[in-house]
N, C-alpha and C positions, 0 to 999 in steps of 0.2 A: 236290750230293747230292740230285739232283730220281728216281731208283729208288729205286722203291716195292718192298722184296721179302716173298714171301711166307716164313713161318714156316721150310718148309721147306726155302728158299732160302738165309738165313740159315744153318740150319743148315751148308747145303752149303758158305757161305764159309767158316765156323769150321774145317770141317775141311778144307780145300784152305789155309788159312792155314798152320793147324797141321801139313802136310804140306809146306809153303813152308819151315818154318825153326821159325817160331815158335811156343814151348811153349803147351798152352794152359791151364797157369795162371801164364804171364804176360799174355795176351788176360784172364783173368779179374781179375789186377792190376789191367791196364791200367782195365778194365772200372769195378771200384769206386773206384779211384781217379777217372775222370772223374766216377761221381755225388757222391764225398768235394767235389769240385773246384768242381761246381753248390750241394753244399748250403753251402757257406761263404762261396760268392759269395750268395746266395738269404739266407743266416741267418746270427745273430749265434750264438758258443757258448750252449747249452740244452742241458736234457736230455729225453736224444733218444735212443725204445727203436727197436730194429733186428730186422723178423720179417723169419725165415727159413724158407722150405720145403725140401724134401730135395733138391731139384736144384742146377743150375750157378745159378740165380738164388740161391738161398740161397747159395751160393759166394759170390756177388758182395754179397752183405750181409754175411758176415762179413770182407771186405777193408774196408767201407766203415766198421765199425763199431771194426774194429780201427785204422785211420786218423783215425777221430775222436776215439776217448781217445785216441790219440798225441796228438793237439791239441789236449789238457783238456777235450773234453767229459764231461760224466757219461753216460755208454751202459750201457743195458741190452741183452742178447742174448737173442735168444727163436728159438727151433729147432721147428719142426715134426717128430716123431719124434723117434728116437736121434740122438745125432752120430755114435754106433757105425756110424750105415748110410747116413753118406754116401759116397759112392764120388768119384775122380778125381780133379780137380780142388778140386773143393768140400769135398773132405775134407782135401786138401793143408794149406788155407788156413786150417778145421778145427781143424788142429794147429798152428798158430800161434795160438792165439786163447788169450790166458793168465786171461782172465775169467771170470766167472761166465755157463752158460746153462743160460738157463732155459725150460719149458714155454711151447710158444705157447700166449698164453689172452688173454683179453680185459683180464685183470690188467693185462698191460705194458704197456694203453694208456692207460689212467687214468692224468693227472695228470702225462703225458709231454705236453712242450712240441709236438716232433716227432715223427713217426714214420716210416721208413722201410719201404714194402711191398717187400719182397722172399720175396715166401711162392709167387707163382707164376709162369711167365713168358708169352710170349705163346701155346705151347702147348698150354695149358690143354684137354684135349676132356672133362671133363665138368663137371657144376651142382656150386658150394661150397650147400653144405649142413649143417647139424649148427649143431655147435662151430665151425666155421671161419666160417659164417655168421653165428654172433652175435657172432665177432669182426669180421667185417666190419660190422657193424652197429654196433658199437662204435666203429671208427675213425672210421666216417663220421659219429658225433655226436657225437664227443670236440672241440673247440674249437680242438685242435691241427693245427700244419700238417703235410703230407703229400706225402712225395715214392714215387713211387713207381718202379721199376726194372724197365727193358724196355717192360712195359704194364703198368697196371692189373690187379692180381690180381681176376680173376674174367671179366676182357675175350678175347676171343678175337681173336689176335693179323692172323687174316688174314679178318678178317668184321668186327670192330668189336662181334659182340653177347655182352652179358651173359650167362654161364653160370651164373643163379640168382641171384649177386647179384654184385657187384662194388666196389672202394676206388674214391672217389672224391679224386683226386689233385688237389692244388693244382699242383704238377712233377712229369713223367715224365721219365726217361732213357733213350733209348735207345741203341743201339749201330749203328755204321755207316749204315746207311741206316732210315730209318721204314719201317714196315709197314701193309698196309692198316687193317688196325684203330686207327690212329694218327687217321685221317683219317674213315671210316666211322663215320656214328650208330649207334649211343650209344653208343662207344665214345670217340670224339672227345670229348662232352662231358663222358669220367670222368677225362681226360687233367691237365687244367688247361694250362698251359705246356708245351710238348713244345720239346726239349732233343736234340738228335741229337751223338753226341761219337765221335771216331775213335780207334778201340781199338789198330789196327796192321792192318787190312785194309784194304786195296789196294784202287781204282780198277779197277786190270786184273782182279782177281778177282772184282770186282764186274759187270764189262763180261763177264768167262768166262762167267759164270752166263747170262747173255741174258733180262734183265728184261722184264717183258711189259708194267709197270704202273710209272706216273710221276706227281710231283706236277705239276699244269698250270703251269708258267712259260715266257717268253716262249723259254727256249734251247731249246725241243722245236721250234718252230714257225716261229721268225722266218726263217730264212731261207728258208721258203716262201712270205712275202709282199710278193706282187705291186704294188712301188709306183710309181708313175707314171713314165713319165720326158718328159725337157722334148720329147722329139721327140711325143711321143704324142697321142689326144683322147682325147674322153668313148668312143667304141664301142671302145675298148683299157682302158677301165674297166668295159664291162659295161653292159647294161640289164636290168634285173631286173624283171619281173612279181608286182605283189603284187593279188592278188584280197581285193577289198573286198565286204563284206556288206549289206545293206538297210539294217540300224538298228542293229548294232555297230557304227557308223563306227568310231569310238576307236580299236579295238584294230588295224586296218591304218592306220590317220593315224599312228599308233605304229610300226608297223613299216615304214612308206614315210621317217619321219623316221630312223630307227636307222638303215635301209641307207645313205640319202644321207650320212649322217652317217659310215658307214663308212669310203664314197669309192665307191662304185657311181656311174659314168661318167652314166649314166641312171635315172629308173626311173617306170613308168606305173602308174596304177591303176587295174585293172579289176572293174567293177562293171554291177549293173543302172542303166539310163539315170539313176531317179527319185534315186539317191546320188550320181552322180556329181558336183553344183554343191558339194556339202559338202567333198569331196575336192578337187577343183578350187579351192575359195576355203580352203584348212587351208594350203596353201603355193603360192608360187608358182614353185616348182620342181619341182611333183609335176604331171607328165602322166596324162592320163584317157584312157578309151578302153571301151566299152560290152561289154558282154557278147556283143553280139549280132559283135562284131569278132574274135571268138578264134582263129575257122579261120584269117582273114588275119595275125593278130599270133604266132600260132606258125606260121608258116610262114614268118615271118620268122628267119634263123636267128642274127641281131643279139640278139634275143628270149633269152638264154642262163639263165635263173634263172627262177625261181618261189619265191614264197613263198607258202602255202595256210592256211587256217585260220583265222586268229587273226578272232573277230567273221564269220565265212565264215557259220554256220547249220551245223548237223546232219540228212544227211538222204540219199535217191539222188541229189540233183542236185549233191552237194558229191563223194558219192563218184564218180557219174562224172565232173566233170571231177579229181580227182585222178587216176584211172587213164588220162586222156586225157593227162595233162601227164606221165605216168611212163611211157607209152609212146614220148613223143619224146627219151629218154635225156639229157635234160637236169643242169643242178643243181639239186634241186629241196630245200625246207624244209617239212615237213611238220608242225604244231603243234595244239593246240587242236581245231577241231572236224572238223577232215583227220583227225584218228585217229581219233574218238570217232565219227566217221560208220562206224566198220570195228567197231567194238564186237563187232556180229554176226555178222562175217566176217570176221576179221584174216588169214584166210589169203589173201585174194584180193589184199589190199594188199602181203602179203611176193612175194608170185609176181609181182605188178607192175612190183615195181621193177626197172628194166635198168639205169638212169644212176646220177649220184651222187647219194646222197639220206641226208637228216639227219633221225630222226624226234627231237621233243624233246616225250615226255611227262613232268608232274609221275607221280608214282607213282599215284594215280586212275585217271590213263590208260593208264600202262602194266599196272595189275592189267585192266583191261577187256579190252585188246588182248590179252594174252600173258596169264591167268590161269593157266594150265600152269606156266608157268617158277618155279620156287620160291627161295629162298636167299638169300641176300644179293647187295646192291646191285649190285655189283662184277661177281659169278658171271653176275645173273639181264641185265646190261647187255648182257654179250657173248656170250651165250644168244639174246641177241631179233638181236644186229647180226649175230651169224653166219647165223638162220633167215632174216632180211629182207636181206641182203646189202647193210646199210646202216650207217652212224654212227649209233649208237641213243645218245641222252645224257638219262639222266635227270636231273630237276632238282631243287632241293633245296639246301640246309644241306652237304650232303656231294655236289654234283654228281660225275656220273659219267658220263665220253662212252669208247665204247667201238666198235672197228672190227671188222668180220667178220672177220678176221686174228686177233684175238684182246690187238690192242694196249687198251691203256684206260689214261686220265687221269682222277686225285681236282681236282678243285677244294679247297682247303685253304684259302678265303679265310675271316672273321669277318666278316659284311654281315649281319644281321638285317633290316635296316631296306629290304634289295632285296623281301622278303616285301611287297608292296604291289601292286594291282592295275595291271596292265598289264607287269610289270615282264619276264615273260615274251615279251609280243609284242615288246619291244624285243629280246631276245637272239633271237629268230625273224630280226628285221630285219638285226640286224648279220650274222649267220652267211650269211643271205643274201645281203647285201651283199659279204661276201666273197668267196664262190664266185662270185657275176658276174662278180668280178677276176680269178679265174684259180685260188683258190687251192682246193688240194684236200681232200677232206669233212669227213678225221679233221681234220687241221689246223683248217681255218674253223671247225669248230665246237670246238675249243680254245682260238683265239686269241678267238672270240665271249664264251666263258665268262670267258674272265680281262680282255677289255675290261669286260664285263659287272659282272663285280665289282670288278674294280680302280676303277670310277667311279663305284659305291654304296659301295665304303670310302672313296675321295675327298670324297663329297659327305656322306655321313653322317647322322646324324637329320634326320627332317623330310624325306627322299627322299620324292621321288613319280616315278612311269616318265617323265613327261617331263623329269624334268633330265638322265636318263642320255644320250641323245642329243646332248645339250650338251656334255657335258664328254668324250665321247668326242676333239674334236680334239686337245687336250690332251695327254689318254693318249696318242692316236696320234703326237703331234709326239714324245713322250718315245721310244717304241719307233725312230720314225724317225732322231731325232738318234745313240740309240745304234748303228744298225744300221750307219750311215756313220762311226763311232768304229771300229767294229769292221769295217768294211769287208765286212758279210754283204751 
């Protein structure tokens, strides 16, 4: 269940479902029954008040709440509006409900153990406000735990942002597939635990729909990676060009270690003469080669990658060899201060690019480059990859790589401890490293993001950017062993 759908997509299942066969308030059964399902695996019986708004989400709390006094809980019901005005489904369910309900108010959360959000769902489009605010302000400092259904009441289901205020949930539930707001800051962090559960939609009705937007796991991408075979050498692995800076050494010694680390066949670093002994004695698998040798080294066509930036310097001499190196239609990684030299000209950089090219700013640089583009993460990713006809991925807690196509991948990992300096130029090195090998933009830089994180959750407190180059063989032998299990 790696599609991500939008709100409205969602919708669209529910009713091609419901047009398939099935009623939909047994989808809405099905619905509160799996959060009934989570909270008893999650909690021992308590009592546990149950809010309701006047949609299909209030539908799915009064299933959950009428399934929990079936199983001796003490439940309170709390309705937002009439029950006189719910409609469909959620009225059905409504009239099964032989309890007492009562006014949603801030009442029902005092001195309740639990509380079930079911007051709004991921559609939300405007700010909680008023009363419903200092109910929410209420849950959120009551000492009780907190489940909440679909998303977070007050979360917007296909952005992740707070509409004025929002529940902050110990467990979310949702249905068939997660939605961007699942994954999207601050939404993500209002979630707690997220819970996906299969209501009676289909796979094929999910594959109908034609998702645009995926969680990064290895089944999007693996079978695009190019791994050695025994007949092969190094120049069938690639040689990748990484440009080193005067007195950042670090951060390309970072990214010359990450690629080889990757499996890049080769890789040189190029520099002014006076850095090169530093580069030269950091490994002795890293080849040097001066500045003054660029014409002859890209005119090599062995030469297949670049990576720019990372400790490069800000300035005209950094922009023009990026547009020197985006002329020869290369794979090219673009990071660090390869964007921030376009600060004052981002358009020249988008018209540049001809070949495959990966820009990967933190959000700094992407507000510099592309200040126009507005919205959320998600929107503003494939905004910038469609104008630069590139994989644009920004970086982040909630990474987002997104193709001019209009494809895009959430990174979903928990890695606090990658936030450390350098940690960056190593995800520049490995995506680069990929693409030497053969593999294509969006790909490399998806597979880059989840080696990336998959080896700061590995490695865990106390990470510094050089151990991620370490334990990449690891990760990589685990993807490799499976991919020959499965015969990709």
């Amino acid at each position: 269940m790696f599609e991500i759908l939008t709100t409205d997509q969602m919708y669209q299942a529910d009713r091609e479902t419901i047009q398939g066969g099935i009623p939909g308030d047994i989808l809405m059964e099905n619905a509160g029954r799996a959060v009934f399902e989570e909270i008893v695996r999650h909690w021992s019986p308590r009592s546990v008040s149950v809010l309701c708004g006047p949609g299909n989400n209030g539908g799915d709390g009064v299933v959950i709440a009428k399934l929990l006094r079936d199983e001796g809980w003490s439940v309170r019901l709390g309705l937002l509006g009439d029950s006189d005005a719910l409609k469909g489904d959620a009225a059905h369910h409504a009239a099964r409900w032989e309890g007492a309900t009562e006014r949603l108010s801030p009442a029902l959360v005092v001195g309740a153990d639990l509380v079930v959000d079911c007051i709004f769902g991921a559609g939300l489009a405007r700010d909680i406000t008023g009363e419903l605010a200092e109910l929410v302000t209420t849950i959120n400092s009551n000492p009780c735990g907190v489940v909440s259904v679909d998303v977070p009441s007050g979360v917007d289901g296909n952005t992740g942002m707070v509409l004025g205020c929002g529940v902050k949930a110990d467990l979310t539930v949702t249905f068939c597939r997660a939605k961007p707001g699942h994954y999207l800051l601050p939404g993500r962090l209002m979630c707690g635990e997220l819970v996906i559960r299969d209501i009676g939609i289909s796979d094929q009705t999910v594959a109908d729909i034609c998702p645009a937007c995926w969680r990064n796991d290895p089944i999007l991408w693996r079978a695009g990676i190019h791994w050695p075979g025994l007949d092969g050498h190094k120049y069938h692995r690639g040689h990748l060009l990484a440009f080193g800076g005067g007195s950042m050494t670090g951060a390309t010694r970072l990214v010359a270690r990450a690629a080889r680390r990757s499996g890049v066949g080769l890789l040189t670093i190029v520099a002014e003469p006076g850095a090169l002994p530093i580069y030269a004695a950091d490994a002795p698998g890293n080849m040097t080669a001066p500045m003054s040798a660029l014409d002859t080294l890209v005119n090599d066509c062995r030469h297949n990658a670049f990576v720019v930036g990372p400790g490069f310097g800000v300035g005209d001499d950094t922009r023009a060899l990026v547009l020197k190196l985006l002329h020869l239609c290369r794979a090219t990684v673009l990071d660090a201060d390869a964007l921030t030299s376009f600060a004052e000209d981002p358009s020249t950089l988008c018209f540049a690019v001809q070949g495959p090219t990966v820009l990967t700013p933190h959000e700094g640089e992407f507000a510099w480059l592309f200040a126009d583009i507005k919205g959320d993460k998600l929107s503003r990713a494939r905004a910038a990859a469609k104008r630069c006809s590139a994989t644009v991925l920004i970086k982040g807690a909630d990474t987002v790589i997104a193709a001019p196509d209009g494809r895009a991948v959430i990174s979903a990992v928990d890695v606090p401890w990658l936030a450390t300096a350098g940690s960056g130029d190593v995800l520049a090195g490995i995506i680069g490293g990929l693409m030497a090998q053969g593999m294509d933009m969006f790909d490399a830089a998806c597979m880059g993001v989840w080696l990336h994180g998959r080896s700061g959750a590995d490695i865990g407190p106390g990470l510094i950017a050089e151990d991620i180059p370490e334990h990449l063989p690891a990760v990589l032998r685990e993807l490799w062993l499976a991919s020959r299990k499965k015969g990709a």
